[in-house]
KOLSEDREN-200322 format. One record per residue (C-alpha): x, y, z. Coordinates in Angstrom, 1 decimal, always signed. Each point is the difference from the previous one (the first is absolute). Layout:
BEGIN
@east: X; north: Y; up: Z
...
//
This chain:
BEGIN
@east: +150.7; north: +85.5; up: +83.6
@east: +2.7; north: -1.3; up: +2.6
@east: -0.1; north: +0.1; up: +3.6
@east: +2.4; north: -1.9; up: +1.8
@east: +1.3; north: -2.4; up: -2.2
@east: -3.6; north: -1.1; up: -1.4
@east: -2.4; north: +1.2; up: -2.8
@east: -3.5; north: +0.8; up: +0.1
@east: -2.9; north: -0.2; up: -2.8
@east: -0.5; north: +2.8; up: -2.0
@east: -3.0; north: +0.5; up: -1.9
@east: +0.3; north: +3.1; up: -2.5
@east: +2.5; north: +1.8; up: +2.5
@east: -1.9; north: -0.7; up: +2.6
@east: +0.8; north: -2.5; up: +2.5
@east: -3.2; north: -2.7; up: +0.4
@east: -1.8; north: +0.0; up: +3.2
@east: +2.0; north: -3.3; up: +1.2
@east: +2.9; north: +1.6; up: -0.7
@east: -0.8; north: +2.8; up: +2.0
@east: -1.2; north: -2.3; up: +3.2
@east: +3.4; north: -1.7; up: -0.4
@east: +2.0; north: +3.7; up: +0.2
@east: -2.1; north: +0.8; up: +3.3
@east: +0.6; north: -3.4; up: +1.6
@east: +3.5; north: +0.0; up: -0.6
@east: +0.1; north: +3.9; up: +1.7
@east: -2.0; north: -1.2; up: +3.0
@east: +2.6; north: -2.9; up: +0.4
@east: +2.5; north: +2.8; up: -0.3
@east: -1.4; north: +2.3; up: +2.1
@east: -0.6; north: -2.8; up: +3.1
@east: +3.7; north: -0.7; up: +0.2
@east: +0.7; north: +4.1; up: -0.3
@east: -2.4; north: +0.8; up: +2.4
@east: +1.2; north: -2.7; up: +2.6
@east: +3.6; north: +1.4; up: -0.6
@east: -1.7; north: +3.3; up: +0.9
@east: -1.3; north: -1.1; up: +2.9
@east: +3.0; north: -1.0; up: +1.2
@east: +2.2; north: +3.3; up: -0.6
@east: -3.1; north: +1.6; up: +1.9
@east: +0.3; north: -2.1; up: +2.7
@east: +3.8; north: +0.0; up: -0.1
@east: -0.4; north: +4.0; up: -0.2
@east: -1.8; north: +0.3; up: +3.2
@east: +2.4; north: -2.5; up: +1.8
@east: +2.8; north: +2.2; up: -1.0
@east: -2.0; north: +3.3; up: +1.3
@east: -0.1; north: -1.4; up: +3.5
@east: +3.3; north: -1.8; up: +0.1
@east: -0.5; north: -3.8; up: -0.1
@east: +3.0; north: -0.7; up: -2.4
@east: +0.6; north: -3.7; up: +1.5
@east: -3.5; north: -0.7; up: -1.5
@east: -0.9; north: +0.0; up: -3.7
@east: -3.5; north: -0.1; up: -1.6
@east: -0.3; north: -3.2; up: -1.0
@east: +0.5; north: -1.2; up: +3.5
@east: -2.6; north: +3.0; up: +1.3
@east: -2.7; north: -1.4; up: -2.3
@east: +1.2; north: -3.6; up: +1.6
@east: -0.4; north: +1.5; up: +3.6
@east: -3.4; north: +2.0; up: -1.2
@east: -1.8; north: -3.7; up: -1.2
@east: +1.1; north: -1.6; up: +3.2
@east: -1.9; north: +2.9; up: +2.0
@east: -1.1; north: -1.3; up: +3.1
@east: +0.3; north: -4.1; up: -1.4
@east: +1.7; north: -2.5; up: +1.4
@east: +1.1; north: -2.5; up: -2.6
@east: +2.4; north: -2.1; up: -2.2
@east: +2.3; north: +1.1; up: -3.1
@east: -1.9; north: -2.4; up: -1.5
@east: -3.4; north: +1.6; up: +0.7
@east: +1.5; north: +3.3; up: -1.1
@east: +0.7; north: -2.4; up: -3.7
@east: -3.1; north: -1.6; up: -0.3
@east: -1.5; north: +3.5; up: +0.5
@east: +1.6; north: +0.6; up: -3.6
@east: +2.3; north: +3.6; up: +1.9
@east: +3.2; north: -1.4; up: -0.8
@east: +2.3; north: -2.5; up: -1.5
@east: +1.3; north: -2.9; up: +2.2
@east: +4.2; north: +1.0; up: +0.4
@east: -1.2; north: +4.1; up: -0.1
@east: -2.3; north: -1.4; up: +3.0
@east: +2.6; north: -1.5; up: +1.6
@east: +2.5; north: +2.7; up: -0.6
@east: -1.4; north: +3.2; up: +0.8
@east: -1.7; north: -2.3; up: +3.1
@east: +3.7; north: -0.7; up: +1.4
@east: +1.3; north: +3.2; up: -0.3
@east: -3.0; north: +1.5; up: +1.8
@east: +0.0; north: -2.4; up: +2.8
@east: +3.9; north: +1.0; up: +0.1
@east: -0.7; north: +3.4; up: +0.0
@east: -2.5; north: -0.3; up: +3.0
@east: -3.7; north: +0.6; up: -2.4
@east: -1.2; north: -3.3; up: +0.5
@east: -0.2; north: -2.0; up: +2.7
@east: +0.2; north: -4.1; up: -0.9
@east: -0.6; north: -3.3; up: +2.0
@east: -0.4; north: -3.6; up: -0.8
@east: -3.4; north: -1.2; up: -0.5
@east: -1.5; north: -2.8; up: +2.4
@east: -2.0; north: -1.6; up: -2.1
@east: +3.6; north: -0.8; up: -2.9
@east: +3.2; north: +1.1; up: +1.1
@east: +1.0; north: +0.3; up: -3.1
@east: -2.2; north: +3.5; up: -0.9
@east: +1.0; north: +3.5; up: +1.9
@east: -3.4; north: +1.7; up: +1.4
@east: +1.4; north: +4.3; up: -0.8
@east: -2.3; north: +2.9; up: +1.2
@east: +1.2; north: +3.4; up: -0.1
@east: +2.2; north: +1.6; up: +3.2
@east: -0.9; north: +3.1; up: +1.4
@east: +2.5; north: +1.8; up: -2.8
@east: -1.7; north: -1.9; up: -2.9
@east: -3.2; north: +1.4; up: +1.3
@east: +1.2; north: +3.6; up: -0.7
@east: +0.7; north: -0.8; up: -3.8
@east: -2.7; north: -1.9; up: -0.3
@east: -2.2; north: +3.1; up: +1.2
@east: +2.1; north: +2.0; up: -1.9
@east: -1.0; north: -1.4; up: -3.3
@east: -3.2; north: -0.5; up: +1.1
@east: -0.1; north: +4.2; up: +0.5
@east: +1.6; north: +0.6; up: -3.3
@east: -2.5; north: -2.0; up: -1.7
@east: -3.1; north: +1.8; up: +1.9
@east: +1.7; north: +3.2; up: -1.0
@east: +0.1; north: -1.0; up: -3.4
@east: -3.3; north: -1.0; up: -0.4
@east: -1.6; north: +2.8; up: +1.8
@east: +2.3; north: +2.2; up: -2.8
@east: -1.7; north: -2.1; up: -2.7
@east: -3.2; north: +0.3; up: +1.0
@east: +0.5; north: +3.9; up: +0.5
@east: +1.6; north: +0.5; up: -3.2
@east: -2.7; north: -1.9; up: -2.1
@east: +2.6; north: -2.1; up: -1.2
@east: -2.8; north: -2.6; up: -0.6
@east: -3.4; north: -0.8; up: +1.8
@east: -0.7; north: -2.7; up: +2.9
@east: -1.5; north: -2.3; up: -2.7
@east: +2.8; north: +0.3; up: -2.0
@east: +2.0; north: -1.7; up: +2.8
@east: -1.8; north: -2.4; up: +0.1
@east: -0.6; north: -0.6; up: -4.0
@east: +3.7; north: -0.3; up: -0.1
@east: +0.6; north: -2.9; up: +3.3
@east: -2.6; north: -1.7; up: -1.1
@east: +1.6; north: +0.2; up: -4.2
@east: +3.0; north: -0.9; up: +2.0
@east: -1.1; north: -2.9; up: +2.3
@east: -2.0; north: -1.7; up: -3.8
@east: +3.9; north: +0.4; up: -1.3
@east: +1.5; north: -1.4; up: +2.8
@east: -2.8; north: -2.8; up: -0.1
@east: +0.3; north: -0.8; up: -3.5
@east: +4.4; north: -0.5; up: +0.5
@east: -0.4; north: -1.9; up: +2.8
@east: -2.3; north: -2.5; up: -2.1
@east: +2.7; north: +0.0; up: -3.2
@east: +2.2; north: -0.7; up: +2.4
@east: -2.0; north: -3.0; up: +2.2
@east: -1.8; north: -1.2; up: -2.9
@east: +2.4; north: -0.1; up: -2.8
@east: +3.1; north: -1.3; up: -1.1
@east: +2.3; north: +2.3; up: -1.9
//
């Protein structure tokens, strides 16, 4: 058998149980970019619906994890949201489009202190409403129990841990 470029082990037309652990892994990996890219078009979707076109969603979910913060790009990096030039990027373009507000910081010049202006505050309650509205749908729908929330952050944050020790820890 042949998924994606690789074989698995087959055991009398059957695949073996490592085989089968390596399918599912490689679908979960799938399905966390998919579901991301999802996330966005949802967001993206509801931004459309009320008419903030000078906004896209990438830049709402930027807006939504600053919240009510004041901070740094480089506190929005080390948070592990975003990439340092997407930072930067999307962070000019909604400083020039009047979303965030930006000054120098006392303590070194060289870093800009942003928090959200009273326009970034509207998409980031905007997301944050689109997200309560999608969980309360999940939760009515069944779609999966409380524990299984947090079963899956918690599979997700051991993930995450175990990365971000291949990538502190090792050398590739």
């Amino acid at each position: 058998m042949t998924v994606a470029g690789h074989s698995s082990s087959l055991i009398g037309g059957h695949e073996t149980p490592e085989a089968r652990t390596k399918l599912d892994f490689l679908e979960c990996l799938r399905l966390i970019e998919r579901l991301h890219r999802r996330m966005l078009d949802i967001v993206k979707n509801r931004l459309d619906g009320v008419g903030m076109n000078d906004v896209n969603s990438v830049q709402a979910l930027l807006l939504y994890n600053i919240g009510d913060h004041e901070m740094t790009a480089g506190d929005l990096r080390n948070r592990g949201y975003y990439l340092g030039s997407n930072v930067s990027y999307n962070l000019k373009k909604l400083v020039e489009a009047g979303y965030i507000k930006q000054e120098r910081a006392e303590h070194d010049r060289r870093a800009l202190r942003i928090w959200l202006s009273d326009e970034g505050k509207k998409v980031c309650d905007l997301v944050g409403d689109l997200f309560d509205e999608n969980l309360k749908t999940v939760q009515e729908k069944n779609v999966f129990a409380d524990a299984d929330v947090s079963e899956m952050r918690n599979s997700l944050r051991k993930l995450e841990s175990f990365w971000t020790d291949q990538l502190r820890f090792q050398a590739y």
